[in-house]
C-alpha positions in Angstrom: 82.1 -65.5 40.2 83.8 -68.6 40.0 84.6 -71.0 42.7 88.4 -70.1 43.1 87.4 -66.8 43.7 84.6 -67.4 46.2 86.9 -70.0 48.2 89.6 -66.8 48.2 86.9 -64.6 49.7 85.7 -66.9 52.2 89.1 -67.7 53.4 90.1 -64.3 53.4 87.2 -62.9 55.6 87.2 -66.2 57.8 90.4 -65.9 59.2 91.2 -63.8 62.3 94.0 -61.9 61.6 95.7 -60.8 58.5 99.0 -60.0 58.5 100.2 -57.4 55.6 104.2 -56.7 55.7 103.6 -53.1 53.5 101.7 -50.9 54.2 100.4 -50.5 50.4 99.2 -54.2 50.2 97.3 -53.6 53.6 95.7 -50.9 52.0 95.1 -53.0 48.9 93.8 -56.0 50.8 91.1 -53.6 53.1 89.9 -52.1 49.7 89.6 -54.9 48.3 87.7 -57.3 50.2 86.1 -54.6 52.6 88.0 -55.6 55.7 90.0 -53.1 58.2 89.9 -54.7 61.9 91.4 -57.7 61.4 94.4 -56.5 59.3 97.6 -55.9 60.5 100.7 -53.9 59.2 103.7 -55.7 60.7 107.2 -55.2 59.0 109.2 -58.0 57.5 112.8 -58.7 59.1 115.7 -60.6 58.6 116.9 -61.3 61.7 119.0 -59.5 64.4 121.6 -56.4 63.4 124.3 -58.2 65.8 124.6 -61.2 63.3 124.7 -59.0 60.7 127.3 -56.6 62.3 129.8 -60.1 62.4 129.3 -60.4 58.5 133.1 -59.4 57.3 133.4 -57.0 54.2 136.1 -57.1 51.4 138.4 -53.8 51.1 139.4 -54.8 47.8 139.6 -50.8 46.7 137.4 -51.9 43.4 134.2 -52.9 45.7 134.0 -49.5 46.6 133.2 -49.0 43.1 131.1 -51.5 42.4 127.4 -51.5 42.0 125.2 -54.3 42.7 121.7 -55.5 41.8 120.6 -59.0 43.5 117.3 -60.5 42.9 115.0 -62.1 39.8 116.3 -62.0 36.5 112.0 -61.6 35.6 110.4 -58.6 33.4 109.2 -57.0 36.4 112.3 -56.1 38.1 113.9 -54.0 35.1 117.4 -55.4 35.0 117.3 -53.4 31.8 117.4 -50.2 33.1 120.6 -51.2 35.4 122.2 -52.2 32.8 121.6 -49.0 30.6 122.6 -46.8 33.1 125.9 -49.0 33.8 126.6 -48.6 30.2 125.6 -44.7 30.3 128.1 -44.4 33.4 130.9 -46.3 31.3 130.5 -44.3 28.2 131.2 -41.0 30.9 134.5 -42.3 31.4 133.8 -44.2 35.0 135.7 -47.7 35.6 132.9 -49.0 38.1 131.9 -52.3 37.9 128.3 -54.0 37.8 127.5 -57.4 39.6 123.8 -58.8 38.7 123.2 -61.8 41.6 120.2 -63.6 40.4 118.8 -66.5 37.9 115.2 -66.0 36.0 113.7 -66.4 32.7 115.4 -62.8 31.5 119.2 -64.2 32.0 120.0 -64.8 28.2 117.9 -61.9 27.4 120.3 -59.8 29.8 123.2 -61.1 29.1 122.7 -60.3 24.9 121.7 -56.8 26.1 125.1 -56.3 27.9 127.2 -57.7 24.8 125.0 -55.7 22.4 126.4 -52.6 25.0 129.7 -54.1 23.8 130.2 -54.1 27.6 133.1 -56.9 28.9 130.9 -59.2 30.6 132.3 -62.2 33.5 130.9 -64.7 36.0 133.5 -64.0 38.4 132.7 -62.6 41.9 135.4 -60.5 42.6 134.7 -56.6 40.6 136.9 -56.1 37.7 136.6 -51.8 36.2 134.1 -51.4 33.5 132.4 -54.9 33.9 129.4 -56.7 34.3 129.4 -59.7 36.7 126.8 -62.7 36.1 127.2 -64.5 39.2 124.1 -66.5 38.9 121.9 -66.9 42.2 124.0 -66.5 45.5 122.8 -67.3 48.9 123.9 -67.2 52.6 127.2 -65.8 53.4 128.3 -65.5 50.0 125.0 -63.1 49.0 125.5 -61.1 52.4 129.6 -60.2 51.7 128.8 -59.1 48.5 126.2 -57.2 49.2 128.1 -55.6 52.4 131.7 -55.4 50.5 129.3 -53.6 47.2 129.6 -49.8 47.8 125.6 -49.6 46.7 123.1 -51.9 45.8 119.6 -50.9 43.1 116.8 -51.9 42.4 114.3 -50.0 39.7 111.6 -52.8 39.6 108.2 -52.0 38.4 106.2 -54.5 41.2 107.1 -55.2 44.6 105.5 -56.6 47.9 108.0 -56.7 50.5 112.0 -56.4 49.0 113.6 -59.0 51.9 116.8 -57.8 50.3 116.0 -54.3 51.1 115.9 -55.0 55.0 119.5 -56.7 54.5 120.9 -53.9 52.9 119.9 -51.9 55.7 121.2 -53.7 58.4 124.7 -54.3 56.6 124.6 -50.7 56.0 124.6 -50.4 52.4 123.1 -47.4 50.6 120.0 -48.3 47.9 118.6 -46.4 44.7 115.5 -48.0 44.2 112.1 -47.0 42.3 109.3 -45.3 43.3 107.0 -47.6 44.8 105.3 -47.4 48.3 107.1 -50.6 49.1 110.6 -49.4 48.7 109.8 -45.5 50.2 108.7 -47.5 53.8 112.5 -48.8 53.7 114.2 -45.8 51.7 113.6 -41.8 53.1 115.2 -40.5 49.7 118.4 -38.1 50.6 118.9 -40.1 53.9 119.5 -43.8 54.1 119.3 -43.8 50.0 117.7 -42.2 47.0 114.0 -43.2 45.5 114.2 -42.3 42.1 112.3 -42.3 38.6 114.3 -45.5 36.9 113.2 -44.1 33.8 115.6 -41.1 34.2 119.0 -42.8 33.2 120.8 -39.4 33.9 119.4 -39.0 37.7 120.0 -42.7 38.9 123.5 -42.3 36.9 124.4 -38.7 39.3 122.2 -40.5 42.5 125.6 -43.6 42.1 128.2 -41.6 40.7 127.4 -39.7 44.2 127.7 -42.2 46.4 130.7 -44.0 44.7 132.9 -40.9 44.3 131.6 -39.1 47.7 133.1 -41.4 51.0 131.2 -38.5 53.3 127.7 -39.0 51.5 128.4 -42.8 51.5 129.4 -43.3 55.6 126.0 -40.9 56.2 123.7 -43.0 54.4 125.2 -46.6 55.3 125.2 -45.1 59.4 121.3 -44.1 58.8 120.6 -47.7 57.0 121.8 -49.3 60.4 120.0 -46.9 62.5 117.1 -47.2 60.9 117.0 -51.2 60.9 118.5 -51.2 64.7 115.4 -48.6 65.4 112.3 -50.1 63.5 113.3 -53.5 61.7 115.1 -55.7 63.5 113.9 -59.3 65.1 113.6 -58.3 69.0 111.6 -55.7 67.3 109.5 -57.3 65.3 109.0 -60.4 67.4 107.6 -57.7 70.1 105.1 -55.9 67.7 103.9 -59.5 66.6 102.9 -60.7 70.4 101.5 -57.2 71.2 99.2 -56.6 68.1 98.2 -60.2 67.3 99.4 -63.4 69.7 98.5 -61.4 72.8 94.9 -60.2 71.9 94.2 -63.8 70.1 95.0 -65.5 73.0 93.4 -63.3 75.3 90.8 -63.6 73.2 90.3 -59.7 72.6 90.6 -60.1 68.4 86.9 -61.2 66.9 
């Protein structure tokens, strides 16, 4: 074993809490390194729902057709397949329109996919029909309007740990189509505040946004269940009140050895 690795295992089992935000990696750091009582599952969040509630959306009629991915431009997130499926959805006749928000090594690689597609490509922000917008990385405001004025946002990665973005689209109330990993179904119950879905399967992911695009009813139901559900289990008063109890408390108290 060599000495990175032993200084990793000694840090690991010599500090007195661990803190997982999914519940997978809790269960893949206890297997791994044998531990279970020190090891806490405590959410991620991204603050409180009332700042997110004062975020404004745009009612430009085209956002409400407009799909968006945000995150990595890297192999493991399968901007790819997003773009496939965009190009499957145009080729049925549907003038939605696809923003990728991000930066990575994959960007040229992307953005040669999406011409090869012979799909119009453009770096503005605002949607134009049967486009792809490379907006390069956004932050801050900027990031949460468009992901709040963006009628669904998806994500069909192959690896993730904790998707931050996933607890904003919750609490701004958009619907998301993401993969099936045990990261995204702790954020996603599929049918209810969004679909989990086999990213492979270009003609499921293409019916799962055609769905939510064309249908306001299914759209309201799931964007009202993503608040709900972030008000309810994920946001910061929340979280903060989970932290104290399971760790600050005990370690000050002295009850965690």
């Amino acid at each position: 074993m060599g000495d990175a690795k032993k200084a990793e295992i000694e840090v690991i089992k010599g500090v007195d809490v661990l803190i997982c935000t999914s519940r997978s990696f809790k269960k893949f750091i206890s297997k791994k390194y044998g531990i279970d009582r020190k090891i806490f599952y405590i959410p991620n969040t991204v603050g409180s729902y009332t700042f997110f509630k004062k975020i404004k959306k745009n009612e430009n009629p085209q956002w409400s057709k407009t799909i968006l991915f945000l995150g990595r431009l890297s192999r493991e997130k399968r901007v790819d397949r997003v773009v496939e499926i965009f190009s499957y959805l145009i080729r049925g006749g549907h003038d939605y329109s696809l923003i990728i928000a991000g930066d990575g090594e994959e960007k040229d690689w992307i953005k040669k996919m999406i011409i090869e597609k012979g799909l119009k490509i453009s770096r503005k922000k605002e949607p134009l029909p049967a486009t792809v917008h490379m907006v390069g990385m956004i932050t801050g405001e900027t990031k949460w309007n468009i992901l709040k004025s963006s009628r669904l946002m998806i994500c069909l990665s192959d690896y993730e740990v904790s998707p931050l973005i996933g607890y904003e689209a919750l609490a701004l109330g958009v619907p998301i189509i993401a993969s099936s990993l045990d990261q995204w179904k702790e954020l996603v119950d599929d049918g209810i505040n969004g679909f989990i879905v086999d990213g492979d399967d270009i003609e499921l992911v293409a019916r799962k946004i055609a769905l939510i695009i064309e249908s306001n009813t299914v759209y309201r139901k799931i964007s009202l269940e993503n608040i709900k559900k972030y008000k309810s289990k994920y946001d910061s008063k929340i979280i903060a009140k989970m932290r104290y109890g399971l760790v600050y408390a005990p370690l000050l108290n002295g009850d965690l050895k």
